[in-house]
N, CA and C atoms as an extended XYZ file, in Angstrom:
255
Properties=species:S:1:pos:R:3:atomname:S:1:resname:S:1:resid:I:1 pbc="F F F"
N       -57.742      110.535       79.008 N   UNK     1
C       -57.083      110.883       80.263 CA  UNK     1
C       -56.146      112.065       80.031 C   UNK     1
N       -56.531      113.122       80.846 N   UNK     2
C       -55.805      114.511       80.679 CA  UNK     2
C       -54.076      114.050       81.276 C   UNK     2
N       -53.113      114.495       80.518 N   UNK     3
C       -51.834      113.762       81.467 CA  UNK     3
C       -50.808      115.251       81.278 C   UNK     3
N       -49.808      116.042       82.312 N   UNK     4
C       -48.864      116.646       81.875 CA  UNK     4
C       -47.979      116.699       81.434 C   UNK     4
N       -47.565      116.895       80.281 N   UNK     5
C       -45.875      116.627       79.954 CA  UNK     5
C       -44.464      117.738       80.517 C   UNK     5
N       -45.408      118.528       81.140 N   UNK     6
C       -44.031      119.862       81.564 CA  UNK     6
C       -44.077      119.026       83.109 C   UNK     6
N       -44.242      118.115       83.542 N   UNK     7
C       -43.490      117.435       84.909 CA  UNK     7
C       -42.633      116.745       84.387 C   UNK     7
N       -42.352      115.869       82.872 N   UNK     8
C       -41.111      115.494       82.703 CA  UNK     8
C       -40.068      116.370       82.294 C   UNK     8
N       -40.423      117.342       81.914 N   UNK     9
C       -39.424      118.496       81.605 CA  UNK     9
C       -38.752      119.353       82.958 C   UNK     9
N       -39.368      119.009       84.184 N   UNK    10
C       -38.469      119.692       85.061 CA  UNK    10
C       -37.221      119.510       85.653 C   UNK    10
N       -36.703      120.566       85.974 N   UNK    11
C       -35.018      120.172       86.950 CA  UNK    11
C       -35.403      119.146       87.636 C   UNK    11
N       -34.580      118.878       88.719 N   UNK    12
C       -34.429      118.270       90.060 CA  UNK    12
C       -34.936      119.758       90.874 C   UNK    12
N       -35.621      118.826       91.679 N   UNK    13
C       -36.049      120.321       92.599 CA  UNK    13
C       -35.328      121.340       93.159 C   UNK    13
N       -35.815      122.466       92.727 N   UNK    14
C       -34.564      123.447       93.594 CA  UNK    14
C       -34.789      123.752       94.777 C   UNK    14
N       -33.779      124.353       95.407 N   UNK    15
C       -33.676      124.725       96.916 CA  UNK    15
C       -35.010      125.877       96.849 C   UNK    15
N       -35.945      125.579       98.411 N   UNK    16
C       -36.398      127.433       98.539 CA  UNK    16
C       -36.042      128.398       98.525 C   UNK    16
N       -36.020      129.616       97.898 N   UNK    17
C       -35.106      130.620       97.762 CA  UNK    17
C       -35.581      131.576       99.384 C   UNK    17
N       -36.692      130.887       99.765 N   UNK    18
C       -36.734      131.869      101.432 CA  UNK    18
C       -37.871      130.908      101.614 C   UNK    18
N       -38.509      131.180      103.189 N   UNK    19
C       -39.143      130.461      103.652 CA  UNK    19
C       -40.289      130.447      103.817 C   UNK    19
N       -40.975      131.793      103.012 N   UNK    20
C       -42.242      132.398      102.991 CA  UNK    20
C       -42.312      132.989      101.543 C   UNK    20
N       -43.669      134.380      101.814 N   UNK    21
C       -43.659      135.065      100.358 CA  UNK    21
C       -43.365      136.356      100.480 C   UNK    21
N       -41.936      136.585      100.130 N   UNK    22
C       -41.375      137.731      100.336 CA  UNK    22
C       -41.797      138.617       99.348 C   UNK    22
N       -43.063      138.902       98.923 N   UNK    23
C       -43.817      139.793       98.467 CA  UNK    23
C       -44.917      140.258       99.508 C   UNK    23
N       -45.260      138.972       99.853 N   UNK    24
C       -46.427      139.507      100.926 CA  UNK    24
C       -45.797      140.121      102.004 C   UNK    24
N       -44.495      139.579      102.467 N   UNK    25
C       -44.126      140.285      103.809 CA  UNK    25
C       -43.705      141.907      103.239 C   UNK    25
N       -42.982      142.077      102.381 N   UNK    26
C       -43.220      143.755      101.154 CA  UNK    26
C       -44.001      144.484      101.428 C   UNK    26
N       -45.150      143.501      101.268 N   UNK    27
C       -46.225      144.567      100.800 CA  UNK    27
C       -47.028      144.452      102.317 C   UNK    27
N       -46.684      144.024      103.337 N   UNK    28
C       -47.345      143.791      104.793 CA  UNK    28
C       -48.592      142.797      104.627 C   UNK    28
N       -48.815      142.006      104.172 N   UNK    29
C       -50.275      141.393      103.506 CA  UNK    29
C       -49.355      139.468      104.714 C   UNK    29
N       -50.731      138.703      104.754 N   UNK    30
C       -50.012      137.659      105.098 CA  UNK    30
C       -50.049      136.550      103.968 C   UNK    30
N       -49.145      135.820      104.268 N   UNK    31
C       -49.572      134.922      103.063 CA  UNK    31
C       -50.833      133.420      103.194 C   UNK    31
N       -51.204      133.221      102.658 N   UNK    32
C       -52.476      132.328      103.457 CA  UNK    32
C       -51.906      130.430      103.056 C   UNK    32
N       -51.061      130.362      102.011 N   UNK    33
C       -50.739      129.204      101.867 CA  UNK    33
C       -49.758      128.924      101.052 C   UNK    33
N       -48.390      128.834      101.390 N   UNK    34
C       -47.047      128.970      100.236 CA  UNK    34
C       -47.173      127.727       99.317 C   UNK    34
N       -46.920      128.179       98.133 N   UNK    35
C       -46.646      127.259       97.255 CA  UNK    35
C       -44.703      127.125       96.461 C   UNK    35
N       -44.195      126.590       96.083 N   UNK    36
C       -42.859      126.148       95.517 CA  UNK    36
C       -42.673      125.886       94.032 C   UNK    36
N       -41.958      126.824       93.344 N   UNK    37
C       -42.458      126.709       91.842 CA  UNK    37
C       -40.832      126.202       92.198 C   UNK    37
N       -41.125      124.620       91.062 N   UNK    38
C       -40.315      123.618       90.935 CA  UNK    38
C       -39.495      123.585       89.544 C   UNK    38
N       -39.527      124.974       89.044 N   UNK    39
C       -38.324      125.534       87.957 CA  UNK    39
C       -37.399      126.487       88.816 C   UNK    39
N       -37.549      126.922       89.419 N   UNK    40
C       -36.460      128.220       90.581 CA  UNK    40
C       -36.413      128.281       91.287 C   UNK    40
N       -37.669      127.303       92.504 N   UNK    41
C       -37.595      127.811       93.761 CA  UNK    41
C       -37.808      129.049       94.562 C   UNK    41
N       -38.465      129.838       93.692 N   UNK    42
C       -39.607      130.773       94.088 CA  UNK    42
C       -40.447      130.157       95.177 C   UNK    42
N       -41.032      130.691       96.013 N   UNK    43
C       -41.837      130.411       96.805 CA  UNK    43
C       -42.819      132.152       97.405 C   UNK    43
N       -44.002      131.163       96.796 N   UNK    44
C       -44.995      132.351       96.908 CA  UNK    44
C       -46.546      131.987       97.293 C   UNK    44
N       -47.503      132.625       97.456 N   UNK    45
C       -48.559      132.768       98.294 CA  UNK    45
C       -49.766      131.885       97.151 C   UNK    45
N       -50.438      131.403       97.904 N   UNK    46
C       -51.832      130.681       96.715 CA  UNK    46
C       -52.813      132.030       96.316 C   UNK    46
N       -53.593      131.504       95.799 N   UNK    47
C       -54.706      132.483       95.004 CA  UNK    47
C       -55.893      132.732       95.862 C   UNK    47
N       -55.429      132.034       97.109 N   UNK    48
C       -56.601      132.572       98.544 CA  UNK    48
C       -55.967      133.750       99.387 C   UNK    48
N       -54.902      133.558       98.985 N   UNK    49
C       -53.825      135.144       99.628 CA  UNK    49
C       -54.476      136.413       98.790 C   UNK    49
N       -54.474      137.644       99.454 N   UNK    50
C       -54.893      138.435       98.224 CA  UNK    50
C       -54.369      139.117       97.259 C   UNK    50
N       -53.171      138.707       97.483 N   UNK    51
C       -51.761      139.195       96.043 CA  UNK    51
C       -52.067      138.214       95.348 C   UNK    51
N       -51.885      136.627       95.728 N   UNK    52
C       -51.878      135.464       94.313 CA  UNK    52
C       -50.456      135.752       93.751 C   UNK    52
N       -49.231      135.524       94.702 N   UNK    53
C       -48.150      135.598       93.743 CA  UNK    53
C       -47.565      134.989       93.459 C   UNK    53
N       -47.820      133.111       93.511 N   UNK    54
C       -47.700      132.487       93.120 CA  UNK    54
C       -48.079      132.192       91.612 C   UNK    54
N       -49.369      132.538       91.546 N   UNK    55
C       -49.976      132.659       89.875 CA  UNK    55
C       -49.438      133.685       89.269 C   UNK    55
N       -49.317      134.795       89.754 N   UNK    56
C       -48.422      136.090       89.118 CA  UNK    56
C       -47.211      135.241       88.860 C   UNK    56
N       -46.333      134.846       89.589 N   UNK    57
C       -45.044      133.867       89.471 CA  UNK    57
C       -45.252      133.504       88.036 C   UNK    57
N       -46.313      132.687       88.494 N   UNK    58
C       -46.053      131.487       86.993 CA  UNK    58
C       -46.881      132.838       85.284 C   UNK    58
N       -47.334      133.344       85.214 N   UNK    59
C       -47.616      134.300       84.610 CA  UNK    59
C       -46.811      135.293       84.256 C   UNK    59
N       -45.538      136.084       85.093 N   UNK    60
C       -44.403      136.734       84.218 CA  UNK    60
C       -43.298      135.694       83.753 C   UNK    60
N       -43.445      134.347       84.297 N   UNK    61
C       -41.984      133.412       84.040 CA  UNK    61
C       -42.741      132.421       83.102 C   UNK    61
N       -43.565      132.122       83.069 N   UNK    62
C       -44.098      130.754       81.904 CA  UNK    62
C       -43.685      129.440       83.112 C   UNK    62
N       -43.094      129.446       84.036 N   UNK    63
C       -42.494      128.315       85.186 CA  UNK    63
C       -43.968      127.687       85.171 C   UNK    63
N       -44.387      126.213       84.490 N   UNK    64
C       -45.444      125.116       84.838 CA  UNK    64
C       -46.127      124.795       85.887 C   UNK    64
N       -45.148      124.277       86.687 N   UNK    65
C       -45.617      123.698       87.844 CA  UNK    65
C       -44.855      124.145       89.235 C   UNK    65
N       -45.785      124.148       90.115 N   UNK    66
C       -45.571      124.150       91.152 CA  UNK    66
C       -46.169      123.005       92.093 C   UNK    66
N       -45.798      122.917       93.673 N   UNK    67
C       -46.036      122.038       94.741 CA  UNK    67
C       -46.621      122.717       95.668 C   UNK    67
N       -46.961      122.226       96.137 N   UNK    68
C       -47.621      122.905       97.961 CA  UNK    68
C       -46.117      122.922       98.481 C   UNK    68
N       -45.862      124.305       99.772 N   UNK    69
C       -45.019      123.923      100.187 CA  UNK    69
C       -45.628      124.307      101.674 C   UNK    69
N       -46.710      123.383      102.460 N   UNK    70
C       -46.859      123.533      103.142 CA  UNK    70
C       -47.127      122.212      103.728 C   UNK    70
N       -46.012      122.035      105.329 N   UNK    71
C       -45.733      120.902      105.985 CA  UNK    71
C       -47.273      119.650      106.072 C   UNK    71
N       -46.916      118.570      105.276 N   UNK    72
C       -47.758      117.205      105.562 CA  UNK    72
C       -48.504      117.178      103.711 C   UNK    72
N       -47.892      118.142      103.458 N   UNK    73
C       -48.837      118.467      101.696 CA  UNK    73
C       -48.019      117.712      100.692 C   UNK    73
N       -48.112      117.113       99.563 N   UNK    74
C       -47.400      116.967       98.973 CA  UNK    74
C       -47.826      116.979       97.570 C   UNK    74
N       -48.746      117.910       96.860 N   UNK    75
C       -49.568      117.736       95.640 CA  UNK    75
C       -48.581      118.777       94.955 C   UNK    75
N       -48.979      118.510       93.457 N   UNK    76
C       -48.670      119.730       92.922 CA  UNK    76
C       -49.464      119.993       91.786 C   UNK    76
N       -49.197      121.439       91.155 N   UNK    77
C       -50.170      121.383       90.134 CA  UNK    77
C       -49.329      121.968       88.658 C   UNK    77
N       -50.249      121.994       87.931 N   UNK    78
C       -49.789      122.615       86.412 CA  UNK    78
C       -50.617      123.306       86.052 C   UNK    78
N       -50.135      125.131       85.970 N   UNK    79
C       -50.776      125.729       85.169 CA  UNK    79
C       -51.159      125.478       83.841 C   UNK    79
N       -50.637      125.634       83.020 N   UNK    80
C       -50.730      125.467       81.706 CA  UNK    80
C       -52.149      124.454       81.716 C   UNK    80
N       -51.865      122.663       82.130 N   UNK    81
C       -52.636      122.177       82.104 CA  UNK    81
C       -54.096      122.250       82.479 C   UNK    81
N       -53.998      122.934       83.831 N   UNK    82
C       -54.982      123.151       85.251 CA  UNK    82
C       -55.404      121.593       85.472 C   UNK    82
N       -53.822      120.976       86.093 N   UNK    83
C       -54.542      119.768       86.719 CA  UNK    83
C       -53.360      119.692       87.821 C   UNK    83
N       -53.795      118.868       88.857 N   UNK    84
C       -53.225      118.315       89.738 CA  UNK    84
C       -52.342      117.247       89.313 C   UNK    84
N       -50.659      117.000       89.392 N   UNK    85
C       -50.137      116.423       89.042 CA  UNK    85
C       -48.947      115.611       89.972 C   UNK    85
């Protein structure tokens, strides 16, 4: 059984640092599905957006995991691992 250990290593969740992906609104692009990286509170676009700066996120910071942060969602995942956690 594949299991993550960087979900016991996280803070307490942090606040959103904004309410969208203030890269996509930057760069005029929309974002197609925010995600919540649960080391800073970044909040950035999924990998169906066509920036992906959520994965960029976790790729200049090493930050694990993130959540959906989109209303009725509540999954999250782990890079490192590539599992749903």
């Amino acid at each position: 059984m594949n299991e993550c250990q960087h979900i016991e290593a996280l803070p307490p969740e942090p606040a959103p640092l904004s309410d969208t992906c203030l890269e996509c609104v930057a760069a005029g692009t929309h974002p197609v599905q925010l995600r919540l990286c649960l080391v800073c509170g970044y909040v950035g676009c999924c990998d169906s957006s066509p920036l992906q700066h959520e994965s960029r996120h976790f790729k200049e910071t090493g930050h694990p995991v993130m959540r959906t942060f989109e209303p009725g969602e509540s999954w999250r995942w782990c890079f490192v691992d590539n599992l749903l956690v």
